[in-house]
N, C-alpha and C positions, 0 to 999 in steps of 0.2 A: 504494500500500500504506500503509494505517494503520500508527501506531508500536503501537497495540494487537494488529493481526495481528502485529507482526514479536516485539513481548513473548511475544504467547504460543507462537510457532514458538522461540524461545531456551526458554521455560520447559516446551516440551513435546519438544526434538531436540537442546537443545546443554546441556543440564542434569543432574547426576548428583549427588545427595543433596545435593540444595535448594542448587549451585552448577556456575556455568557452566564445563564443560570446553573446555579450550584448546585441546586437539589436535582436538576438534569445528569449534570456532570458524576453526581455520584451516584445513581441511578445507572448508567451508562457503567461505573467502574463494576457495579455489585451486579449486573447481565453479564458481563464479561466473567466475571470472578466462577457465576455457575456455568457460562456453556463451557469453559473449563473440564468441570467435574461432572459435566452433564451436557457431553456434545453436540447435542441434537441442532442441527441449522433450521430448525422452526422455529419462529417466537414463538407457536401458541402454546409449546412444549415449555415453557420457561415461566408463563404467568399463572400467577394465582386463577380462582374461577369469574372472580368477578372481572377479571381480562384488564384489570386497571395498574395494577403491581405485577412486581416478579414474585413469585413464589418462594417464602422463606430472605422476604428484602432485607431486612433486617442483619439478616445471618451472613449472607454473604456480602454485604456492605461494610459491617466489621472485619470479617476477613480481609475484603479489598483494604480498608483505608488503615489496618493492623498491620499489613506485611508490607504496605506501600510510605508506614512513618508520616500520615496523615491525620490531620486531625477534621474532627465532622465537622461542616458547615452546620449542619440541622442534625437532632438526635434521632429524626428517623430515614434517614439518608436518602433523603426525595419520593417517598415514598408517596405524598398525599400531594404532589401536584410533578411528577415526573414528565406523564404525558406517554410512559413510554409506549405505547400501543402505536403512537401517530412513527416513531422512529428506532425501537428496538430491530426489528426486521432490517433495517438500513444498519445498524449496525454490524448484527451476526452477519451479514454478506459481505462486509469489511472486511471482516477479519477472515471469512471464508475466501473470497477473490485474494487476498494474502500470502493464503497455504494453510490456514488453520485448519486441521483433523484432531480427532482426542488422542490423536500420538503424537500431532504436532501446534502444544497450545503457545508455542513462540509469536506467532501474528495476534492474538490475543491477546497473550503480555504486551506485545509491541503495542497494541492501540491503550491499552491501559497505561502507559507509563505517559504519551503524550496527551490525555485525560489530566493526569495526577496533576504533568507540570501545570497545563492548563488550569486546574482547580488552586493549586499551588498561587497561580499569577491573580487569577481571582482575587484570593484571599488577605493577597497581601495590596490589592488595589482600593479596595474597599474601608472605610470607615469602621468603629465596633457603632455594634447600634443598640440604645438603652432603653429600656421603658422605666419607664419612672413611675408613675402612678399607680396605686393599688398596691403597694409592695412599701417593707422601710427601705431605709437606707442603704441599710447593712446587706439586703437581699441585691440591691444595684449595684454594691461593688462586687459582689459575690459573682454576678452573674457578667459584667464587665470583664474580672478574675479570668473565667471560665473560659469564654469568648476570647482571651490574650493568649493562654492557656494551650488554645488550641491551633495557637499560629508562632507557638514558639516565642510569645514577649512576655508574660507573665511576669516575669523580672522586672523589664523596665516598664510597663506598665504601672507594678506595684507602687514603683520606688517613687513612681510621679506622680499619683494621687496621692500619698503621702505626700512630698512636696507641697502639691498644690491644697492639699489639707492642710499642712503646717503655715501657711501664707494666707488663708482664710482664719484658722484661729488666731494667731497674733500677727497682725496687721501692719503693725508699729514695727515688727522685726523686717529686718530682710535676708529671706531665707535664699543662699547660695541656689542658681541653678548648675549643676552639675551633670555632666554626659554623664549614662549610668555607666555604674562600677568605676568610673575614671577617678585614682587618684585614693583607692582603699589605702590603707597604712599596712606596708610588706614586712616591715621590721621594725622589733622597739626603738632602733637608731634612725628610722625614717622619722623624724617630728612636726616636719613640716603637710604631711599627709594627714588626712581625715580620720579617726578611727574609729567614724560608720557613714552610713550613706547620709545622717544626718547630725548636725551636731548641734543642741540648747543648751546657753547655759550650763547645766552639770551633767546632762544627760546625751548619751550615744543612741541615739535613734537607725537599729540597721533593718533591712527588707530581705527576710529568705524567705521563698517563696517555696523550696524542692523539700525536700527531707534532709533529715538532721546528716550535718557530712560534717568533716573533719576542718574545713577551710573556716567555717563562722565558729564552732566552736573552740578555735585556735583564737579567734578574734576576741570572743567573749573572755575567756582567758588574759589576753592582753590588757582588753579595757581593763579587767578588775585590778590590774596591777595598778592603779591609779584610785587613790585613797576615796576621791572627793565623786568619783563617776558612776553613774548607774548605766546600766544596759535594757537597751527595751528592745526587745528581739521579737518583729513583727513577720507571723508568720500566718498560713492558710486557717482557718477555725478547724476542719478537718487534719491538721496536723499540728494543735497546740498542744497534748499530749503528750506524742511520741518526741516534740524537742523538748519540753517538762522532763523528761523519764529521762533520756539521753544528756540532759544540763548536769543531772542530777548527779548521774556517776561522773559525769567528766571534771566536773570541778567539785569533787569530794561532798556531796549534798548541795540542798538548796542554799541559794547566798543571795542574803538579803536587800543585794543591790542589782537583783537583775528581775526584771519583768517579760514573759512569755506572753506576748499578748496576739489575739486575734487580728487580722489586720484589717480584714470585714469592720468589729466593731470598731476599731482605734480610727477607722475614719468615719464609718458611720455614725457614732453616737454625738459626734458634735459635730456633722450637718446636721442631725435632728435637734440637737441641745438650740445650734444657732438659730433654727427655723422654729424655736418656740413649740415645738411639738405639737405644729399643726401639720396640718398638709400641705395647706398649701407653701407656707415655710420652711416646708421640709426638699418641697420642690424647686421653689427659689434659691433653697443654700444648694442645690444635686446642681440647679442650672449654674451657680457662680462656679463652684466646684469644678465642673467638666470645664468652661469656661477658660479657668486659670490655668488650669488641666493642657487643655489646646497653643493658647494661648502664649503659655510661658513657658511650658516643658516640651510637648511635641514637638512645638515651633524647631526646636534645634534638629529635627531630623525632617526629612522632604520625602516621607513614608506616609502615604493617606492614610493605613491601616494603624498607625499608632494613633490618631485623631478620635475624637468620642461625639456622634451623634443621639441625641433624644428623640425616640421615637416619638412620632405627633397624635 
């Protein structure tokens, strides 16, 4: 298969007002994934009964976007608005006119990988997009989190609504923008280095978003070498725990100058506090929030996907 056949099978099946739909595109990976395991060159052998989905979408959606290091656009991988019935059949002839037989699933894999990158360019073109309403706070950044999470920025994501958190609650300060991770402190004889992503006052404000590794608990360590500092070590509410339990051995029990905290709550609870624990003020401090967000932290990169839209 030509990359010109496979362009214009995207600009005429996976395309809707002159851009490529996601939930198409991973629909397209998870038909590939089965006629695979299930070689049959008929679509009607591949769909569910009611002829709208593929049979078992789900399943082999995860498969595709699992072994291709993908992360889902939509949690049901296009399942409820694919289409594929209008364009499945164009596909499996794809990869059939190709050489695909079940002995030979290489033109298969072939169309899936330039899908992936396709999905891939998607993803990272695109905006995160938020609802706001009907939800708190802490539910917005969670699912913000989620959405970064699944394109590989969750980090710097993190580390900039904090930012732009810390510059909505004290106004009066001017809180350093920093490229993320640029400029961590590598040795106790570095002193001109930062020793977290944040620094107030008496406290080390750092953003780990993965599981507990050896690199921040080496940091944590350091800080405490410093009589007067506390540590606040913001991390996923899903794994305040396991870095609790892990703080715990590494620096010989708990120590009373370091705080585990949610990162959900530590920014959510004071856009709620700000916005007077109404709603609508809750959505006014979510809008200044993203805002600053965009504004003063994203700004430094020229990546639309790091940028935060509110759903209308």
């Amino acid at each position: 298969m030509t990359s010109k056949a496979y362009d214009k099978f995207v600009a005429d099946s996976m395309t809707k007002g002159g851009r490529p739909v996601p939930g198409r595109l991973q629909t397209a990976l998870a038909l590939l994934e089965r006629l695979v395991e299930c070689p049959s060159p008929s679509l009607a052998d591949h769909l569910a009964e009611s002829r709208q989905s593929l049979l078992s979408h789900e399943t082999f959606g995860n498969r595709a976007t699992e072994r291709l290091g993908l992360g889902k656009l939509n949690k049901n991988h296009g399942r409820r608005s694919s289409n594929i019935q209008d364009w499945g059949q164009r596909l499996i002839d794809l990869a059939v006119q190709g050489g695909f037989t079940g002995k030979n699933p290489e033109p298969a894999r072939n169309l899936q990988a330039l899908l992936a990158a396709t999905l891939t360019q998607v993803a990272h073109s695109d905006p995160l997009s938020v609802r706001v309403r009907g939800r708190t706070a802490q539910a917005t950044v969670a699912d913000i989190l989620d959405q970064a999470q699944e394109r590989g920025q969750a980090g710097l994501v993190g580390q900039y609504l904090v930012g732009a958190k810390l510059q909505l609650r004290f106004p009066e300060r001017k809180i350093p923008v920093h490229t993320y991770n640029k400029g961590d402190r590598r040795s106790n004889s570095d002193l001109a280095a930062r020793l977290a992503d944040f620094q107030i006052a008496e406290a080390a404000i750092e953003v780990a978003l993965g599981t507990p590794d050896a690199k921040h608990i080496d940091q944590v360590r350091d800080i405490l070498d410093r009589d007067d500092t506390e540590v606040w070590l913001l991390v996923r509410q899903f794994r305040v725990e396991s870095w609790r339990k892990e703080l715990e051995v590494a620096i010989d029990g708990s120590d009373q100058r370091v705080v585990v905290a949610a990162i959900e709550a530590f920014v959510g609870q004071n856009i709620t506090e700000l916005g007077e624990f109404s709603a609508q003020g809750k959505s006014g401090q979510l809008k200044r929030l993203i805002e600053t967000y965009n504004d003063v932290w994203a700004a430094q990169h020229a990546q639309p996907s790091l940028r935060i839209v509110i759903k209308p």
